[in-house]
ZATOR-866721 format. One record per atom (N, C-alpha, C, O): residue number from 0; residue in three letters; chain; atom name; x, y, z. Coordinates in steps of 0.001 Angstrom, whole numbers. Layout:
<atoms>
atom seq->NUM type->ALA mol->A atom->CA u->X v->Y w->Z
...
</atoms>
This chain:
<atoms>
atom seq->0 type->UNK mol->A atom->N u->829 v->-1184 w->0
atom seq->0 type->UNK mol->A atom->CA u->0 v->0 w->0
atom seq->0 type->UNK mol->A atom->C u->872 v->1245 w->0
atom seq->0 type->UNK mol->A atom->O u->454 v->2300 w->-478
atom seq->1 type->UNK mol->A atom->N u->2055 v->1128 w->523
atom seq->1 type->UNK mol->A atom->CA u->2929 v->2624 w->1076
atom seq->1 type->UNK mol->A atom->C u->3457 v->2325 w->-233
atom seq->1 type->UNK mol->A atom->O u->3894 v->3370 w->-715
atom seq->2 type->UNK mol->A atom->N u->3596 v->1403 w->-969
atom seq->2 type->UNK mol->A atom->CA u->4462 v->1300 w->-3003
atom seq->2 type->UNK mol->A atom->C u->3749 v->2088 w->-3681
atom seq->2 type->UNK mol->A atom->O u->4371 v->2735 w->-4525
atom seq->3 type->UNK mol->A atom->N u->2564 v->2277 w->-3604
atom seq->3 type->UNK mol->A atom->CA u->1213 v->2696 w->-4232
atom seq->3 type->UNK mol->A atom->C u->681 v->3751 w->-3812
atom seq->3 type->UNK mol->A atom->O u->-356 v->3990 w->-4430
atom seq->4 type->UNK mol->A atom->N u->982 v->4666 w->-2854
atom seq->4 type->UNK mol->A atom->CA u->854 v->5760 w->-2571
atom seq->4 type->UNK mol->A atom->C u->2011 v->6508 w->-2976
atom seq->4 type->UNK mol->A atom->O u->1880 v->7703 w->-3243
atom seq->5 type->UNK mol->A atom->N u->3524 v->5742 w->-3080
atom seq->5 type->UNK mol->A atom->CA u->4554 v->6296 w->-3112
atom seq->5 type->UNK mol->A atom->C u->4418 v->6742 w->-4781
atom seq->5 type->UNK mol->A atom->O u->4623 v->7870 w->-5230
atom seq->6 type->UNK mol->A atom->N u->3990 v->5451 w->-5598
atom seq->6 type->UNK mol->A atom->CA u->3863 v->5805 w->-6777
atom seq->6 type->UNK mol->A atom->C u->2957 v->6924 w->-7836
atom seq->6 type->UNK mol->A atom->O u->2824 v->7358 w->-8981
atom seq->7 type->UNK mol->A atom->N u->2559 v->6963 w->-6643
atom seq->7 type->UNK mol->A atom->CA u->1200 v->7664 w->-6994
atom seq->7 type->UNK mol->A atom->C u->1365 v->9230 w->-6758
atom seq->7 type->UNK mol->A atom->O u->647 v->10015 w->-7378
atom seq->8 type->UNK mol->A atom->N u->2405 v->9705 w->-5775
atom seq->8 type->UNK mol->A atom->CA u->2685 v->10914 w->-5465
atom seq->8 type->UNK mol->A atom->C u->4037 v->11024 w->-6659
atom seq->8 type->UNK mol->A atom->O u->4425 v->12133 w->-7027
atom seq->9 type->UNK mol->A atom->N u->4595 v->9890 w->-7122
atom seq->9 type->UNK mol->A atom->CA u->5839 v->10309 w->-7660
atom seq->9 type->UNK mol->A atom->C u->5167 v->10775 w->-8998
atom seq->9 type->UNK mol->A atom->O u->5660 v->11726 w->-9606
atom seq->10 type->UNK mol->A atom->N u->4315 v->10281 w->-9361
atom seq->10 type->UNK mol->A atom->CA u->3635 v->10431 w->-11077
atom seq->10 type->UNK mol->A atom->C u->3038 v->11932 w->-10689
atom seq->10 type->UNK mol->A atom->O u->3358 v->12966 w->-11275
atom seq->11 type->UNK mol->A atom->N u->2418 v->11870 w->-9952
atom seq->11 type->UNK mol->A atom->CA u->1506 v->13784 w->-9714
atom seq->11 type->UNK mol->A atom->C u->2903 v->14464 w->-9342
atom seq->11 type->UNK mol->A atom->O u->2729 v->15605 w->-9770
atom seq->12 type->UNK mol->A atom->N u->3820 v->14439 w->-8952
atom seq->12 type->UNK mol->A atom->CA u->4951 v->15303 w->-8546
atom seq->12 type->UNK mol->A atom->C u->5367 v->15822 w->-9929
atom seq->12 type->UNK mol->A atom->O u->5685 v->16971 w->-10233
atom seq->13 type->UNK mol->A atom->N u->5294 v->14680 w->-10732
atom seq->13 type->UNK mol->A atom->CA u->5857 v->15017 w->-12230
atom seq->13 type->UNK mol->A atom->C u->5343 v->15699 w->-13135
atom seq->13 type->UNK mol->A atom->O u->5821 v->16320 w->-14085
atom seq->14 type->UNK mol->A atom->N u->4094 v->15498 w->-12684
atom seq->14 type->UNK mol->A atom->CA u->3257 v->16116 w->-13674
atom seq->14 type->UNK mol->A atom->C u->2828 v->17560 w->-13445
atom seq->14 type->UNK mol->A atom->O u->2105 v->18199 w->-14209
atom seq->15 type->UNK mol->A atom->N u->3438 v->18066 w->-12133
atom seq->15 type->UNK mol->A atom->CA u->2702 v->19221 w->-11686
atom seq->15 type->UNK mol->A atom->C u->3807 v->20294 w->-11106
atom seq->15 type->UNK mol->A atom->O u->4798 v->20035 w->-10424
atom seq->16 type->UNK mol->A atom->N u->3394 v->21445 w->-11528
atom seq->16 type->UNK mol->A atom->CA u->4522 v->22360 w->-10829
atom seq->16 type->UNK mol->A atom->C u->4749 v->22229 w->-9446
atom seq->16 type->UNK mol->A atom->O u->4015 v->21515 w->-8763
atom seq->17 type->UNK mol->A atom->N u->5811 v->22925 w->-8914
atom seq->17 type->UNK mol->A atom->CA u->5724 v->23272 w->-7292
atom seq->17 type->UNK mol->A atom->C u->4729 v->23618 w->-6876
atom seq->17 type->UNK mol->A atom->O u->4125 v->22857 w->-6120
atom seq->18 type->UNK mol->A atom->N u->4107 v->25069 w->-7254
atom seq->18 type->UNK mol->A atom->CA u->3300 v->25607 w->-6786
atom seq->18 type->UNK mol->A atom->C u->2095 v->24498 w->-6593
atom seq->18 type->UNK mol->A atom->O u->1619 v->24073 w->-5540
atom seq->19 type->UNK mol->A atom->N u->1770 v->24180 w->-7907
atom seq->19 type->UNK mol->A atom->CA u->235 v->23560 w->-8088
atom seq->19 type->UNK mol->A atom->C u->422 v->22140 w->-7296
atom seq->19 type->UNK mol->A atom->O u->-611 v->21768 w->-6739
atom seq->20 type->UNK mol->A atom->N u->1462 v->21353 w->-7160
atom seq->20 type->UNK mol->A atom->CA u->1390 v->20320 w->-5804
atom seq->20 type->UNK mol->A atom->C u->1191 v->21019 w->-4396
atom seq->20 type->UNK mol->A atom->O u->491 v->20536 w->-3506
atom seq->21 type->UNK mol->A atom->N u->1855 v->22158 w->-4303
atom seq->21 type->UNK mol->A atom->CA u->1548 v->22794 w->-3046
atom seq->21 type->UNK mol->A atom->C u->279 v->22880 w->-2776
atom seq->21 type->UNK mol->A atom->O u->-215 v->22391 w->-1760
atom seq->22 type->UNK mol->A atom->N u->-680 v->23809 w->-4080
atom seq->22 type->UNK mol->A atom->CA u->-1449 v->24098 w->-3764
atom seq->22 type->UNK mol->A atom->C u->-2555 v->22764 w->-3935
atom seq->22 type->UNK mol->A atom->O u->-3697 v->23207 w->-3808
atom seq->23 type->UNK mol->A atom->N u->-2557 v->21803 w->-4095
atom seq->23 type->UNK mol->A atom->CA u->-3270 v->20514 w->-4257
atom seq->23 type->UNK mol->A atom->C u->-2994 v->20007 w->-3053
atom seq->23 type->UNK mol->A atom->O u->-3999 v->19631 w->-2450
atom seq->24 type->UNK mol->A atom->N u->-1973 v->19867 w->-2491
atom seq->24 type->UNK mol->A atom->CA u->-1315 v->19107 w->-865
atom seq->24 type->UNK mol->A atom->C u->-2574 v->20193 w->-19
atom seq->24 type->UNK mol->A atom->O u->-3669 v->19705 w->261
atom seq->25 type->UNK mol->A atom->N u->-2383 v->21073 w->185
atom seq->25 type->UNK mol->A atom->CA u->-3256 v->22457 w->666
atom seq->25 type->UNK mol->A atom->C u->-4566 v->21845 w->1550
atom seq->25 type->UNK mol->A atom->O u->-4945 v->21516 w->2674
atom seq->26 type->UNK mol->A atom->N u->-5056 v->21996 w->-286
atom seq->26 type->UNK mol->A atom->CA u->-6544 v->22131 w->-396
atom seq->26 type->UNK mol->A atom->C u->-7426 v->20811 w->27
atom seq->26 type->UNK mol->A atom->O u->-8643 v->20934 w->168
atom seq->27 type->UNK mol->A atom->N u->-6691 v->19376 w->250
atom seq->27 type->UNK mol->A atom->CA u->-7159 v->18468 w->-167
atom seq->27 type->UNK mol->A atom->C u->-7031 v->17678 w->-1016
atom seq->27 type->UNK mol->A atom->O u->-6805 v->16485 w->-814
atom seq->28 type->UNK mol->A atom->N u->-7185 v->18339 w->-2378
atom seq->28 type->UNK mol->A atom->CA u->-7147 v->17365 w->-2884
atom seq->28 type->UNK mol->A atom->C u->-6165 v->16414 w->-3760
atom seq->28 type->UNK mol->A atom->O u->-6357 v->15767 w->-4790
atom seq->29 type->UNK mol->A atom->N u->-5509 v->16522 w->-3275
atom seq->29 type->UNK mol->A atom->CA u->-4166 v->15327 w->-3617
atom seq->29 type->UNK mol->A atom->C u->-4283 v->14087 w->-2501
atom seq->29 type->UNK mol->A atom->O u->-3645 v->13046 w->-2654
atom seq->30 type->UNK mol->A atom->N u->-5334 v->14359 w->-1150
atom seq->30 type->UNK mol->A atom->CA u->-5432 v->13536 w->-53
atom seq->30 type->UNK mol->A atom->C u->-6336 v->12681 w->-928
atom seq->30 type->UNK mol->A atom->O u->-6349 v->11464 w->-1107
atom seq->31 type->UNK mol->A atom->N u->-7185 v->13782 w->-1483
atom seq->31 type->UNK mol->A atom->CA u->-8554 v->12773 w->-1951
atom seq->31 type->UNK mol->A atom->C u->-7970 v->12273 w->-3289
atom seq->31 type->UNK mol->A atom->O u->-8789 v->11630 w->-3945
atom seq->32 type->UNK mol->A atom->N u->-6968 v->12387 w->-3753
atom seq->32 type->UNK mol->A atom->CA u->-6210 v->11287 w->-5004
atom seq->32 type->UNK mol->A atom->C u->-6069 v->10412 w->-4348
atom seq->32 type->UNK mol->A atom->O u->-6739 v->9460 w->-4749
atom seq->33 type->UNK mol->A atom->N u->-5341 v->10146 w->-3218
atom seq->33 type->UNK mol->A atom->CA u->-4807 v->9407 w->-2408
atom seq->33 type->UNK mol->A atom->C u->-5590 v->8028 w->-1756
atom seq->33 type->UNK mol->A atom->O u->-5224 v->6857 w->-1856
atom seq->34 type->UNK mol->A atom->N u->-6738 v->8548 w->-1088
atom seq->34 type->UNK mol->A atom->CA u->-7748 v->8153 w->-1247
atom seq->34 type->UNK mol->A atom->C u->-8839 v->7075 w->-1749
atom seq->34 type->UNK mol->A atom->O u->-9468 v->6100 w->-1339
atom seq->35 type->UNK mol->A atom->N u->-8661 v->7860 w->-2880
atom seq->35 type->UNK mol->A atom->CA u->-9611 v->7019 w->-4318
atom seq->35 type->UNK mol->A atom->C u->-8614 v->5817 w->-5035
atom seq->35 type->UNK mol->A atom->O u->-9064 v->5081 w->-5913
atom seq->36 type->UNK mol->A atom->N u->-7224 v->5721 w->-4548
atom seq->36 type->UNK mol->A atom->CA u->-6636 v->4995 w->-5168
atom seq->36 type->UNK mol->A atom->C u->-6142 v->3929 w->-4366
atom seq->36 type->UNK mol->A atom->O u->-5898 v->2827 w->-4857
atom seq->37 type->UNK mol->A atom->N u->-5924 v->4282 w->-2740
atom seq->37 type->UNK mol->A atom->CA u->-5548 v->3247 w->-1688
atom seq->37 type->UNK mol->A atom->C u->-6558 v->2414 w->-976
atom seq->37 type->UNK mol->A atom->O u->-6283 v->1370 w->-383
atom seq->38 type->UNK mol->A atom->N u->-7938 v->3029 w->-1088
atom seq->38 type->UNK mol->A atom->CA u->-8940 v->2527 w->-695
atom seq->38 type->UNK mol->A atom->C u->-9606 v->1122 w->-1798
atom seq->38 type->UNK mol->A atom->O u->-10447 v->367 w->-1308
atom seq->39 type->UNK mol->A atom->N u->-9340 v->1003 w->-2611
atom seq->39 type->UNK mol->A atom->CA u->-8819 v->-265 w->-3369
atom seq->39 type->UNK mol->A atom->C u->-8419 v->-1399 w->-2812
atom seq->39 type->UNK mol->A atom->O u->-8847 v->-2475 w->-3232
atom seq->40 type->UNK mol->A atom->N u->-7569 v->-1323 w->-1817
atom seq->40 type->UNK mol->A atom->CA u->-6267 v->-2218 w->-1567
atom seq->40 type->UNK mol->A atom->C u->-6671 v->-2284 w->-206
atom seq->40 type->UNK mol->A atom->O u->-6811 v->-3458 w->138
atom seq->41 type->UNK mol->A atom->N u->-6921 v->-1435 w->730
atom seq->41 type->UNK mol->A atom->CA u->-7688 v->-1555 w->2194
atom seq->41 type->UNK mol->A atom->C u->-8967 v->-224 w->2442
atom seq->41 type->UNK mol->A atom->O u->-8773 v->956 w->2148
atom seq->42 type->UNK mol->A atom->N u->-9797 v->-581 w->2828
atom seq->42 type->UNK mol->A atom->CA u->-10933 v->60 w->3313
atom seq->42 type->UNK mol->A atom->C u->-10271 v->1222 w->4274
atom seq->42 type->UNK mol->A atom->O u->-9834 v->893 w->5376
atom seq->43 type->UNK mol->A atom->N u->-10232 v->2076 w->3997
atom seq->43 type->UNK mol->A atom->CA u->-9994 v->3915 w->4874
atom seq->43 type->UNK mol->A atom->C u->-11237 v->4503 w->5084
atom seq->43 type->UNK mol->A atom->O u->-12256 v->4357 w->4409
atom seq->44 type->UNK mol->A atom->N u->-11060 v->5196 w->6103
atom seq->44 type->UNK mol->A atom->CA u->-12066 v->6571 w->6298
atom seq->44 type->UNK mol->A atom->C u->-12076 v->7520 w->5961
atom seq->44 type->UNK mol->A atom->O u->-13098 v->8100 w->5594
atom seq->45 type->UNK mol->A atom->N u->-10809 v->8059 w->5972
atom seq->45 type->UNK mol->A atom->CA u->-10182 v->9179 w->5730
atom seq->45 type->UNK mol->A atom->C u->-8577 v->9297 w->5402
atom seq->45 type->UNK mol->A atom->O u->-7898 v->8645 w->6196
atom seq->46 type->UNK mol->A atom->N u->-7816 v->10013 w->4369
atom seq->46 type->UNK mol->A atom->CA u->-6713 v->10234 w->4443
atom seq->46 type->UNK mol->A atom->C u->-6329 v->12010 w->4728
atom seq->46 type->UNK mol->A atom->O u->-6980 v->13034 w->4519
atom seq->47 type->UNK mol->A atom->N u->-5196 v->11797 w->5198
atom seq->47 type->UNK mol->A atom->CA u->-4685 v->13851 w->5540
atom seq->47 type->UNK mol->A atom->C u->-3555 v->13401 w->5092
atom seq->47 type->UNK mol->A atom->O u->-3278 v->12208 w->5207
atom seq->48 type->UNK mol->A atom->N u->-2586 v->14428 w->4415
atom seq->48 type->UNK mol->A atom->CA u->-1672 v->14828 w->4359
atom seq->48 type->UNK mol->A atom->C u->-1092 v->15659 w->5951
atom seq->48 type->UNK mol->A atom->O u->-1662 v->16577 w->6540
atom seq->49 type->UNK mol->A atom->N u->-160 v->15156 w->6227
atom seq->49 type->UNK mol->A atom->CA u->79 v->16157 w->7713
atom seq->49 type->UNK mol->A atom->C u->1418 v->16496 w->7470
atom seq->49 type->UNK mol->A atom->O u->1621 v->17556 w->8061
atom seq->50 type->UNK mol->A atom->N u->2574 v->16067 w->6811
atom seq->50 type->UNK mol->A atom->CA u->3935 v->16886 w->6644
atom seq->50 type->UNK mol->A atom->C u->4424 v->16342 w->5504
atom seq->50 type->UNK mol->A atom->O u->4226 v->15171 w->5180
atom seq->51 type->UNK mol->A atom->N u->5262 v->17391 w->4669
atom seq->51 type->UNK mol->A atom->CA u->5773 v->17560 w->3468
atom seq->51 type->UNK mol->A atom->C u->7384 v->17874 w->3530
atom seq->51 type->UNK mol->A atom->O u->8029 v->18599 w->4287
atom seq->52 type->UNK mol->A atom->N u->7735 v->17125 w->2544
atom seq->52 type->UNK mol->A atom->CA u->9233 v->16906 w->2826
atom seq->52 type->UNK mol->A atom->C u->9915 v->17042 w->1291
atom seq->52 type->UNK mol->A atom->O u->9687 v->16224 w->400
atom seq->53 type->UNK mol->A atom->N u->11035 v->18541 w->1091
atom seq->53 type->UNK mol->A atom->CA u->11234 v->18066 w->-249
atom seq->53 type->UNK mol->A atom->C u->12591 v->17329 w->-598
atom seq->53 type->UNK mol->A atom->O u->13601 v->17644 w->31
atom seq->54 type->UNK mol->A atom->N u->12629 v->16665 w->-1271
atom seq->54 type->UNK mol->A atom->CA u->13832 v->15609 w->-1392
atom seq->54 type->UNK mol->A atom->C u->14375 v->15772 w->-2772
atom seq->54 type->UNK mol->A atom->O u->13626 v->16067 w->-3704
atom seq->55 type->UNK mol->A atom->N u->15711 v->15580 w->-2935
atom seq->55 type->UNK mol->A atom->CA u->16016 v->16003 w->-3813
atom seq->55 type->UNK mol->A atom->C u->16439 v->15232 w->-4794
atom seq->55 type->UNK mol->A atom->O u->16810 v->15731 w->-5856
</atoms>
């Protein structure tokens, strides 16, 4: 599940400026990408983003 979230942030990282991941991490909805794609694999309630880390 953490392969599949990992992959899943690495493909939207790519595809999206700084800003506009920022502002997607923000708002929600990159949680609710997150979400719609891990809840597949195990039943969730809810996902949050709670800290951001940039790596280089």
């Amino acid at each position: 599940m953490r392969q599949v979230i990992e992959d899943l942030l690495k493909e939207t990282a790519a595809e999206r400026t700084y800003e506009e991941l920022v502002k997607s991490s923000v708002n929600g909805k990159l949680a609710s990408e997150i979400y719609h794609t891990a809840k597949k694999i195990y039943p969730l309630k809810r996902v949050e983003i709670i800290k951001s880390k940039v790596i280089k």
